[in-house]
C-alpha positions in Angstrom: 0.0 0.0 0.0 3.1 2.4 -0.3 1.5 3.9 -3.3 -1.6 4.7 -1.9 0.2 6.6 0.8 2.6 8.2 -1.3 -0.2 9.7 -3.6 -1.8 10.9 -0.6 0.5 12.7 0.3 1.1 14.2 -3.0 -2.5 15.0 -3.1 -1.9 16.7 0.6 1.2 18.9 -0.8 -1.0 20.0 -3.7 -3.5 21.2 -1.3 -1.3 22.9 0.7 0.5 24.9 -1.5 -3.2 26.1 -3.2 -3.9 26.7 0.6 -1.0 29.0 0.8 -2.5 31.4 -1.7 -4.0 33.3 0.7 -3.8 36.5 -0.8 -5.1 35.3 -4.5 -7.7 33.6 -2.7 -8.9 36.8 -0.8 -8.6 38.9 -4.1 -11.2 36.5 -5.3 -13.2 35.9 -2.6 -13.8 39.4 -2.2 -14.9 39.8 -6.3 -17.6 37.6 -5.4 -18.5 38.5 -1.7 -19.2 42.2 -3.9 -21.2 40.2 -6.9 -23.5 38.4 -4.6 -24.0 41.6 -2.5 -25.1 43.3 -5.9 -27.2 40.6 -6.7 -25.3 38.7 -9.0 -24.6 35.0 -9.8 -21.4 34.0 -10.7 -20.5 32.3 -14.0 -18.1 29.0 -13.8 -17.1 27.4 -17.4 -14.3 24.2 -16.8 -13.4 24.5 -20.8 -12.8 20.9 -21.3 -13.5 17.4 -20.2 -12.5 16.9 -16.7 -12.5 20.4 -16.7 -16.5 20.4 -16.1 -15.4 18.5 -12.7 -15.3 21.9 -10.5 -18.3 23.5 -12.4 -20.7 20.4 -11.0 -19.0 20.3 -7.1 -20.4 24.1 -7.3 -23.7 23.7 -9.2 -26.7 22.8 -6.9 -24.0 21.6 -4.3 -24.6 21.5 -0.2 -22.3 23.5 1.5 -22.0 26.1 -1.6 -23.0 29.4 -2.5 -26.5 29.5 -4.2 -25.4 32.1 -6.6 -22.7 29.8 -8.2 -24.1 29.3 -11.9 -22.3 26.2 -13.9 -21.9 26.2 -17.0 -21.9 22.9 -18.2 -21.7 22.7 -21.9 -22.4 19.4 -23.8 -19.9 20.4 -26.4 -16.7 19.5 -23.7 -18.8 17.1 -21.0 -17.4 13.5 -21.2 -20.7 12.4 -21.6 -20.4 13.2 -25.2 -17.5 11.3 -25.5 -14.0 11.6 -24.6 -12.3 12.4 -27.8 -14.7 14.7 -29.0 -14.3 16.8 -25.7 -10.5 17.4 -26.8 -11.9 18.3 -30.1 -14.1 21.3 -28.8 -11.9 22.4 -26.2 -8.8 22.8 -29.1 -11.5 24.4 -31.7 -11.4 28.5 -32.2 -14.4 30.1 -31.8 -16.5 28.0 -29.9 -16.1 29.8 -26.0 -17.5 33.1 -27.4 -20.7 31.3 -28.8 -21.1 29.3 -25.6 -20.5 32.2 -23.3 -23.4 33.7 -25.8 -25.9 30.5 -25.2 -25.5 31.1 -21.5 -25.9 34.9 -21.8 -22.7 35.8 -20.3 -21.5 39.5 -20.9 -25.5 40.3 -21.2 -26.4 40.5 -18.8 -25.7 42.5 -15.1 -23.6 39.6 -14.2 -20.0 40.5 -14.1 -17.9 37.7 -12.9 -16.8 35.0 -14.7 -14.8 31.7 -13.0 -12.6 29.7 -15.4 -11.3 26.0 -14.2 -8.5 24.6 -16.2 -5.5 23.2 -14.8 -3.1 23.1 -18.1 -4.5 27.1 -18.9 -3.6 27.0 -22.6 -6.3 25.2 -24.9 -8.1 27.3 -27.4 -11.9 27.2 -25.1 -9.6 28.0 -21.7 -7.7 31.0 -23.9 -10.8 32.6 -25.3 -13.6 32.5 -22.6 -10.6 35.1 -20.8 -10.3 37.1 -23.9 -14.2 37.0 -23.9 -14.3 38.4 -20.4 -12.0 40.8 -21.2 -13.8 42.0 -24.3 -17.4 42.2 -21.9 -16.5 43.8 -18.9 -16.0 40.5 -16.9 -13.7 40.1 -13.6 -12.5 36.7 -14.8 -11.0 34.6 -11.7 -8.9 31.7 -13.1 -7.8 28.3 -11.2 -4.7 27.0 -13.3 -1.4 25.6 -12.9 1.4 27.5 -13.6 4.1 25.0 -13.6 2.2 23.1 -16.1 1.3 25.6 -19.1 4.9 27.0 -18.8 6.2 23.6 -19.6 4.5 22.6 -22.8 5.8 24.2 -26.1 4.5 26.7 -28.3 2.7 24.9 -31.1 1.9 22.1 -29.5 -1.5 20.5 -30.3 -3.1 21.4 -27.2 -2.0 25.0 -27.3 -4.4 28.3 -28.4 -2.7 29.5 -31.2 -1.8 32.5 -29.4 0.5 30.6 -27.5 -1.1 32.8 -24.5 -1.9 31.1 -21.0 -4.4 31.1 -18.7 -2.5 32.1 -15.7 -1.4 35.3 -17.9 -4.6 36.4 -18.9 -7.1 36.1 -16.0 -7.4 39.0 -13.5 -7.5 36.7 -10.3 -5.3 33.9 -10.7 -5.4 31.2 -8.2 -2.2 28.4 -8.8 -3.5 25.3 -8.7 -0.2 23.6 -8.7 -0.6 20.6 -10.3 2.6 18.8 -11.6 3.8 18.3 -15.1 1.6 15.3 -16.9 -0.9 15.9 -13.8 -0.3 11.9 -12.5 2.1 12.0 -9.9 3.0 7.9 -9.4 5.6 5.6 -10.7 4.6 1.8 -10.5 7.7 -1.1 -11.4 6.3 -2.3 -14.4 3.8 0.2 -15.2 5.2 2.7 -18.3 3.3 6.1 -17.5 2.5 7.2 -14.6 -0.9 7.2 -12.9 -2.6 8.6 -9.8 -3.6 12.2 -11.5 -4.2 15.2 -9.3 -6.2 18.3 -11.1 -9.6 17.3 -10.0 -8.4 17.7 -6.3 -6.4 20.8 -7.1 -9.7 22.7 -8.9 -12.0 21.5 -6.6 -10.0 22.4 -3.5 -9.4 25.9 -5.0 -12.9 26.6 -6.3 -14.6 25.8 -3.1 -11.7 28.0 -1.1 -12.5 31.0 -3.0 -15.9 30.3 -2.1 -16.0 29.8 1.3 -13.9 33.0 2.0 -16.4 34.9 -0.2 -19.1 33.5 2.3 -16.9 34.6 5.2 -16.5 38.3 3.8 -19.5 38.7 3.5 -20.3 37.2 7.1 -17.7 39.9 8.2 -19.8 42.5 6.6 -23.1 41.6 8.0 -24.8 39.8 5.4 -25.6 36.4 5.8 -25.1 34.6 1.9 -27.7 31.9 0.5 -26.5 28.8 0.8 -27.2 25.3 -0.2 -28.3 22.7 2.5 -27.8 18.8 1.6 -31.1 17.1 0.0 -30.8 14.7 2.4 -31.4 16.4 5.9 -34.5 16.5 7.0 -35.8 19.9 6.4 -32.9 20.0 3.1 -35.8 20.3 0.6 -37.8 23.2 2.2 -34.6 24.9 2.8 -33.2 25.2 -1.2 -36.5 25.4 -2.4 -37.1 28.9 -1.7 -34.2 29.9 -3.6 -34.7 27.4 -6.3 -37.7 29.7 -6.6 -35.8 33.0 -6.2 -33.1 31.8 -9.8 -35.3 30.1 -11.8 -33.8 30.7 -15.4 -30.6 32.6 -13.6 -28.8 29.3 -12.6 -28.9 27.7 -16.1 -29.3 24.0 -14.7 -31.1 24.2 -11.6 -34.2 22.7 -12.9 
């Protein structure tokens, strides 16, 4: 079992080090502590695959802000198929007509979450520049180490050869390693054990939990979601299940 306690604690020194971004973390935290307080939800988009991972731990989630408004686009959701996920998150063009289907940039909602460890595929690269281009705070959770290591041109890359972790106005490091699988097994040619789920959901739900405590500091006590599965968990969500019909795109 050393591998299972090795990739813990790789897992745990991930964690740690996206703990230690206390100030990048506050930055954001604050963004949407003011966007909730204005009556806002805020937009998450995971451009790619596993990417969608952190957009469904904060969509309809207990323990998670009720204004959190995923973005879960069949175009890059594994349950369209694996290849063809790489295909839409590589192909130009396609965040700024998704961003449109969702609404985002028209309307009052100003904050815009993007969730991609590598930072550097042509969805990931252009839902920033969108942001940029609509008056959106855009808050990304990215590794650095990892889109500074691959190569201009490669495959993966937005032809810009821009990155995530350059372009976003909050960036929180998300610190996952080169290849994202941390664990060499005798006999076993690549590596397994991967780490970027852990690393975005850790991160997104940090920067949402401080925003709930900034706002707690200011007085104002933020909606949040209570588990299904408690007793009173239905009555409790369904008022604000009421209160963003149509605003949190897959709530119903």
């Amino acid at each position: 079992m050393g591998i299972i306690r090795g990739y813990k604690e790789q897992i745990f020194e991930i964690l740690s080090k996206i703990a230690a971004e206390e100030e990048s973390i506050t930055a954001a935290g604050t963004v949407i502590a003011d966007a909730v307080m204005d009556g806002q939800v805020i937009n998450v988009v995971g451009p790619g695959g596993h990417s969608n991972i952190p957009v469904q731990e904060v969509t309809y989630r207990a323990g998670v802000l009720v204004q959190m408004n995923g973005m879960l686009d069949a175009g890059t959701n594994l349950i369209m198929g694996g290849k063809r996920t790489t295909c839409y998150e590589r192909l130009p063009g396609y965040a700024g007509a998704m961003l449109d289907a969702y609404g985002v940039g028209h309307s009052p909602d100003k904050v815009l979450i993007i969730c991609n460890a590598y930072g550097m595929n042509s969805m990931t690269i252009e839902c920033a520049l969108e942001a940029k281009k609509r008056g959106l705070i855009s808050i990304g959770i990215t590794s650095e180490s990892f889109c500074r290591t691959i190569p201009a041109g490669h495959p993966s890359r937005h032809p810009s050869g821009q990155s995530l972790f350059d372009l976003a106005d909050i960036v929180i490091n998300s610190h996952i390693p080169y290849g994202d699988a941390t664990t060499h097994i005798e006999g076993v040619s690549a590596k397994v054990g991967p780490t970027s789920t852990f690393g975005n959901v850790f991160a997104i739900n940090c920067i949402a939990m401080r925003a709930a405590e900034i706002m707690a500091q200011r007085g104002f006590d933020p909606p949040v979601w209570t588990s299904s599965n408690l007793p009173d968990g239905d009555d409790l969500n369904q008022k604000y299940a009421e209160l963003y019909k149509g605003r949190i795109r897959h709530l119903w």
